[in-house]
VEXDREN-2710 file (C-alpha; in Angstrom, 1 decimal):
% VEXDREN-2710
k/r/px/py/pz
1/UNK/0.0/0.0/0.0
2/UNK/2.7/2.6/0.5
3/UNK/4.0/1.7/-2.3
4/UNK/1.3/2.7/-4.0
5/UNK/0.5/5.8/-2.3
6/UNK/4.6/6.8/-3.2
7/UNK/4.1/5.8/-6.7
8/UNK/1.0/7.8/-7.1
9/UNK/2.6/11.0/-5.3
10/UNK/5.3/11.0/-7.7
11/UNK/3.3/10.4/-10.4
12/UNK/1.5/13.7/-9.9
13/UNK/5.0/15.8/-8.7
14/UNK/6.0/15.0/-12.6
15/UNK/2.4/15.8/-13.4
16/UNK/2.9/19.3/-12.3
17/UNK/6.7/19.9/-13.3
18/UNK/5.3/18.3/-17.4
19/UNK/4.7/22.0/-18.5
20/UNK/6.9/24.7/-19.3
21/UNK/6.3/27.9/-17.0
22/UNK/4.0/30.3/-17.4
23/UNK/3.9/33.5/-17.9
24/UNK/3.5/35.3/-14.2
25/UNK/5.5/36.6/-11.7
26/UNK/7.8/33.9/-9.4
27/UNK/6.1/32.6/-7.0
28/UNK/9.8/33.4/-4.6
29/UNK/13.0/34.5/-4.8
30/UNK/14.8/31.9/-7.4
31/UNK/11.1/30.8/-8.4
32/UNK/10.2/30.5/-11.8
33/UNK/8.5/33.1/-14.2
34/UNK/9.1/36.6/-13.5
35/UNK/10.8/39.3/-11.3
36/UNK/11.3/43.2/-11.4
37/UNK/13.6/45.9/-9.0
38/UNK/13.3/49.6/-9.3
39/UNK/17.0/50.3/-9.8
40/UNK/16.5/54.3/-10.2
41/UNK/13.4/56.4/-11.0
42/UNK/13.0/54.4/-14.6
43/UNK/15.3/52.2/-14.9
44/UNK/14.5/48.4/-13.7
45/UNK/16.1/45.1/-14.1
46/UNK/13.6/42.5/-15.2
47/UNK/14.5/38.6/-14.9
48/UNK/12.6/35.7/-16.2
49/UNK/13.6/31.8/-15.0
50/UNK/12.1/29.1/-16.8
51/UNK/12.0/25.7/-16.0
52/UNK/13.7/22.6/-17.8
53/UNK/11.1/22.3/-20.4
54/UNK/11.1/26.3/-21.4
55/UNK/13.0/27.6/-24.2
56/UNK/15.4/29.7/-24.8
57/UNK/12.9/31.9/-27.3
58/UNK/10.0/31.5/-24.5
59/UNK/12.1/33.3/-21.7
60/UNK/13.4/35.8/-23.9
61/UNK/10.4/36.4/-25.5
62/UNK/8.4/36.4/-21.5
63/UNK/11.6/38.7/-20.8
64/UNK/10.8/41.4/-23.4
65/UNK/7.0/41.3/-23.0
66/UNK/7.6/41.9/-18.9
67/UNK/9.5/44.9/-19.8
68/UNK/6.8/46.1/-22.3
69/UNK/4.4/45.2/-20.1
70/UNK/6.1/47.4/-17.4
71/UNK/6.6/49.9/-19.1
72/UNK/3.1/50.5/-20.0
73/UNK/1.9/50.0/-16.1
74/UNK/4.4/52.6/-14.9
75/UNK/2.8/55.2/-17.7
76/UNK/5.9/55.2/-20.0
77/UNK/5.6/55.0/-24.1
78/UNK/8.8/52.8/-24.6
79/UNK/12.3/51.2/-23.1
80/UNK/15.9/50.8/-24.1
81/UNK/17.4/47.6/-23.3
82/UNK/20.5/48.9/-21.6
83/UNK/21.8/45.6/-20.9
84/UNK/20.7/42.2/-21.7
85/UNK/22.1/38.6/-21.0
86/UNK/20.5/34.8/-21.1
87/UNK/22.3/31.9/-19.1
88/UNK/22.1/28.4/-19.4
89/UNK/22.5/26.3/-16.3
90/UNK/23.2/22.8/-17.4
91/UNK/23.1/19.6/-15.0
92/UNK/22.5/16.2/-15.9
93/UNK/20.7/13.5/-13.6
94/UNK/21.7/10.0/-14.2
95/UNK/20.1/7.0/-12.9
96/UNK/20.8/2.7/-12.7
97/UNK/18.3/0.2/-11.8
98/UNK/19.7/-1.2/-8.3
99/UNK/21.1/-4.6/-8.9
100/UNK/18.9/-7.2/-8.1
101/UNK/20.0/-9.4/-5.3
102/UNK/18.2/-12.5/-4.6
103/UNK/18.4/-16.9/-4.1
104/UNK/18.5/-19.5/-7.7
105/UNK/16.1/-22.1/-5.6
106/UNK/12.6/-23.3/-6.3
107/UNK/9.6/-22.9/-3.8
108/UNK/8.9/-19.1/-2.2
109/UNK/11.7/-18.0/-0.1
110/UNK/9.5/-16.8/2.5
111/UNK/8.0/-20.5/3.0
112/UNK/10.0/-23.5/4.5
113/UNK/11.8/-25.3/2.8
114/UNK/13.0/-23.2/0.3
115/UNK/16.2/-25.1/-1.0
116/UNK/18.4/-22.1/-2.8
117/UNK/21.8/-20.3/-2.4
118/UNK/22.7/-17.2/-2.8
119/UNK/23.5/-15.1/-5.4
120/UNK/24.8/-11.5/-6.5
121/UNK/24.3/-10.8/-10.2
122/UNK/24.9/-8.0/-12.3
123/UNK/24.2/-8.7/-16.0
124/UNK/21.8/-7.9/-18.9
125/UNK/18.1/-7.0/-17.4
126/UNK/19.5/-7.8/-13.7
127/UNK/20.7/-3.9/-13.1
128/UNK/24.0/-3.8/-14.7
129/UNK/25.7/-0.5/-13.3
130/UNK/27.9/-0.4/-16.7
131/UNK/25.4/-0.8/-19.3
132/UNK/21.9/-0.2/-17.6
133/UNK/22.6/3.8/-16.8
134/UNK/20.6/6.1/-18.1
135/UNK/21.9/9.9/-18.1
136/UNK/19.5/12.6/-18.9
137/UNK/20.8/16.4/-19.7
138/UNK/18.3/19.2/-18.1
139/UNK/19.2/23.2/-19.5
140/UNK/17.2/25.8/-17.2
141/UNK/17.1/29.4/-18.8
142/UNK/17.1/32.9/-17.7
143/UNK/17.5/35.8/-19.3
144/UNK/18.0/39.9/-17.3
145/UNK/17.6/43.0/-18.5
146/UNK/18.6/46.2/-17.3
147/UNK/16.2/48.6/-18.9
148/UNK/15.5/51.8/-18.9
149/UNK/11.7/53.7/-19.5
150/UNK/11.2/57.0/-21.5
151/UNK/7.9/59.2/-22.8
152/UNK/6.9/60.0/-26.1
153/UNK/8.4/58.1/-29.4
154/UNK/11.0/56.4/-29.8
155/UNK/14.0/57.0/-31.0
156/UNK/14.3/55.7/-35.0
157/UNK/18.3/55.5/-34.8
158/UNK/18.1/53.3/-31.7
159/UNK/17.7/50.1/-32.3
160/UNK/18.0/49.1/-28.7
161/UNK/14.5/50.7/-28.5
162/UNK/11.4/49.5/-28.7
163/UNK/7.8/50.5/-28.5
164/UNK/6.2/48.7/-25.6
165/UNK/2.5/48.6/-27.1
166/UNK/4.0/47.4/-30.2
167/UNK/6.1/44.9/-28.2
168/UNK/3.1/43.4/-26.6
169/UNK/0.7/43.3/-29.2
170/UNK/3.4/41.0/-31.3
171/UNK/4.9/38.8/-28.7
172/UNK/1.6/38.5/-26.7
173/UNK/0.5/35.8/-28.6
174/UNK/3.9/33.9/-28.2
175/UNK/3.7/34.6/-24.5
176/UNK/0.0/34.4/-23.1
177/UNK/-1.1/31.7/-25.8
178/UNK/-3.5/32.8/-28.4
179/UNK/-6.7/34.2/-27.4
180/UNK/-8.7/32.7/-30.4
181/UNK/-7.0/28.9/-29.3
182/UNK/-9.0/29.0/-26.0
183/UNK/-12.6/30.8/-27.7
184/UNK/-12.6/28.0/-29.6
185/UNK/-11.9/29.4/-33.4
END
């Protein structure tokens, strides 16, 4: 029985961990999704985490919309990405099935007689450690952005600049999902 109640609680932990993140702010401090500090007046840095199963173009594409998005909450027109960066952290998790250790006999070990000797076998489908491995690579992204807000147009010989509604109506499909998808066009 605990068995099954372990199996079944670790069947929904990789239930909830099977999407990439959404777009919203962390939930804490290293959390995924994302994060914004006032730096000066209007200038913020912006970061966005994603999980193992979020792209590269997803976080930087959450990044930019956050700093649109921002930028139209605080009452400013558009921003200039002062400073941007995206890291890869890279691990890998690897995994063997424990050897199985166990009697060659005949009858169930548990009942008397059992007439068997022991044995400790590694070999194919028994849990060799050389062969049976299994080594999975897992890439977490997140991309910062130092970036700073301004009124009125943009500046055409910037290209650092960008218009925030502008930013938001094209990447807020990419970002928030398509509202036609869930109206059911």
């Amino acid at each position: 029985m605990f068995r099954l109640f372990t199996l079944g609680g670790a069947a929904l932990l990789l239930a909830a961990c099977a999407t990439a993140t959404p777009y919203g702010p962390a939930t804490s401090s290293g959390g995924y999704g994302f994060s914004d500090q006032r730096i000066e007046q209007n200038r913020y840095r912006i970061t966005f985490r994603g999980n193992s199963l979020t792209s590269r173009e997803t976080v930087e594409n959450s990044l930019l919309y956050r700093s649109a998005e921002l930028t139209v909450e605080l009452g400013y027109d558009y921003f200039i990405a002062v400073e941007n960066d995206t890291e890869a952290r890279t691990s890998y998790s690897s995994s063997a099935p424990p050897a199985f250790y166990g009697r060659y006999g005949y009858g169930h070990p548990f009942h008397r007689p059992y007439y068997g000797f022991p044995y400790y076998a590694y070999g194919f489908g028994w849990g060799d450690p050389y062969y049976d491995n299994y080594t999975r690579e897992i890439t977490r992204y997140s991309a910062v952005a130092f970036v700073a807000m301004y009124k009125g147009g943009k500046p055409a010989d910037n290209p650092m600049a960008f218009d925030a509604r502008e930013v938001m109506a094209n990447l807020g499909p990419f970002v928030l999902g398509d509202p036609r998808e869930n109206a059911g066009y």
